[in-house]
C-alpha positions as CSV (number, residue, x, y, z in Angstrom):
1,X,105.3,90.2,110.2
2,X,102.5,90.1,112.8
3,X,102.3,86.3,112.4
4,X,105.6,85.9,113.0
5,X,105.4,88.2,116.4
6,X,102.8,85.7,117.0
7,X,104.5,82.7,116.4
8,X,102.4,81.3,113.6
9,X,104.6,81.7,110.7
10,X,108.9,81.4,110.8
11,X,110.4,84.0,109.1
12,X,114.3,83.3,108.4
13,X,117.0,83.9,109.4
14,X,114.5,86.9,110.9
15,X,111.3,88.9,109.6
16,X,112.7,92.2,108.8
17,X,115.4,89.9,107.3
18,X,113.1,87.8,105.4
19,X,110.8,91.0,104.3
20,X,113.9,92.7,102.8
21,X,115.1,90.1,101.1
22,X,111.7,89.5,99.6
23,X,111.5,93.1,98.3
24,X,115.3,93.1,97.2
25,X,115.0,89.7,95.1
26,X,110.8,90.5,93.8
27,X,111.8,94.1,92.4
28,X,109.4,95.5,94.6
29,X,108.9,99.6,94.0
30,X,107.6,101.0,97.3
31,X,104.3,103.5,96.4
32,X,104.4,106.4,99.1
33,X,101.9,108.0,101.3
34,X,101.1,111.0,100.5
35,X,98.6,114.2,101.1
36,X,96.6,113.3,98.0
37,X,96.4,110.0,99.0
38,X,95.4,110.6,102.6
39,X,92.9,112.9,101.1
40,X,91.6,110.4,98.6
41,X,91.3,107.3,101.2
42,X,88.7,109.5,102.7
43,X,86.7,110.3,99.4
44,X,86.5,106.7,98.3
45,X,82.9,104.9,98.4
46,X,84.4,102.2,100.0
47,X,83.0,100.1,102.6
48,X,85.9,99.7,104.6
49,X,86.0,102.1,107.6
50,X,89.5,100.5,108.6
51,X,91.8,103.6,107.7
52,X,94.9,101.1,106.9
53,X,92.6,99.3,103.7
54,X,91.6,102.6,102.5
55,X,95.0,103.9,102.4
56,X,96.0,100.6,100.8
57,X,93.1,101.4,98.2
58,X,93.7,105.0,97.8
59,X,97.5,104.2,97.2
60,X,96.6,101.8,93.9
61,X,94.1,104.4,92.9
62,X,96.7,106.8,92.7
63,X,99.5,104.6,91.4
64,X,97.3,103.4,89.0
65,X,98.3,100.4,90.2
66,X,96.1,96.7,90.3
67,X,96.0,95.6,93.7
68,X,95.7,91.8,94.9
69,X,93.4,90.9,97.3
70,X,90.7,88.4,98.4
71,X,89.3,91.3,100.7
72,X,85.6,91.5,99.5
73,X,85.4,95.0,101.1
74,X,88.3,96.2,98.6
75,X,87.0,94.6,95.6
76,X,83.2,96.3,95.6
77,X,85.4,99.3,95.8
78,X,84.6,101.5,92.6
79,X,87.6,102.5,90.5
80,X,90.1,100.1,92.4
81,X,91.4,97.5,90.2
82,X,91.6,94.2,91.8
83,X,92.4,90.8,91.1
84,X,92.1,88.0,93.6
């Protein structure tokens, strides 16, 4: 959505639009944040300091979930499961 408020990607008929659509016709499941999580973005040996990346790596800990990134910073991260 930031590229969008930026102008450097069109999102249609809007962003928000285009976002919910995207998560109504993909099936996504939303993971919430949580105290453990919060908790456990903080414990992580992960080289990120940017709180938002550790909560996003703290979240697929917790989920159990494998998380897709090219983010070289997330992928050294021990027990994250990445693919990208």
């Amino acid at each position: 959505m930031l590229l969008a408020e930026k102008g450097r990607l069109s999102l249609q008929p809007s962003p928000i639009a285009w976002i919910d659509n995207a998560i109504q016709e993909l099936g996504t499941i939303e993971a919430p944040l949580n105290n453990a999580i919060a908790i456990l973005s903080r414990q992580l040996a992960c080289p990120h300091q940017d709180p938002a990346d550790r909560f996003i790596a703290a979240t697929a800990i917790y989920y159990s979930l494998q998380l897709a990134t090219v983010d070289r910073s997330l992928i050294d991260t021990p027990s994250l499961n990445t693919i990208g």
